[in-house]
C-alpha angles and dihedrals in degrees: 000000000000130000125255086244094049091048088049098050088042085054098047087054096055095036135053131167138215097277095057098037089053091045095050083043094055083044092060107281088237089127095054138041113192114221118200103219085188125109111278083252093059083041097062097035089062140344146142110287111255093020120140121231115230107148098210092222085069097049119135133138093262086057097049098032090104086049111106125252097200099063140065112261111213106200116194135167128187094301145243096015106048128053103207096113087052093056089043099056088048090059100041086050094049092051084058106266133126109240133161128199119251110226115237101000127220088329089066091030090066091032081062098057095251119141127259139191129232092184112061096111103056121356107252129094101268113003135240098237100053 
């Protein structure tokens, strides 16, 4: 059985919030890349800014095969009520990368303040295809 400390730091390397996402962002964002696990259709209504889509039910090596080794991927989906993120970060761990869950997901990244984009997907202000 582990300790209370050891199941806490276990659960601090597989899980960041907002706060620490958007500082490591501001710093330069060169430690963590953010994956949107979402549809491409979430994806382009709204997203991080700078986040990646890769939806986790298409997965595969040959879609994740331009993603970094070398940096913490931090996969998030909506939020509370959806698990992609969750599925997403399970694959990406199993095809070898380092990857954290983002809490909360899109849904607790607005609720803290921190920007969004409603244009990802296609470069205009809301997109076609939303």
């Amino acid at each position: 059985m582990i300790s209370q400390q050891e199941f806490y730091e276990a659960k601090l390397a597989y899980e960041v919030d907002a706060a620490d996402v958007a500082q490591a962002l501001a710093e330069g964002g060169r430690s963590l890349l953010l994956i949107d696990t979402r549809s491409a259709e979430a994806f382009g209504h709204e997203t991080i800014p700078g986040a990646l889509n890769r939806p986790h039910r298409l997965m595969t090596v040959e879609s994740t095969a331009d993603l970094p080794r070398d940096i913490t991927l931090v996969a998030f989906c909506d939020g509370i009520g959806c698990n992609g993120s969750t599925k997403g970060a399970l694959k990406l761990a199993k095809l070898g990368f380092k990857v954290k869950e983002l809490q909360g997901g899109l849904d607790w990244w607005k609720r803290d303040g921190y920007a969004t984009t409603r244009d990802a997907g296609c470069g205009k202000e809301v997109c076609d295809a939303c």
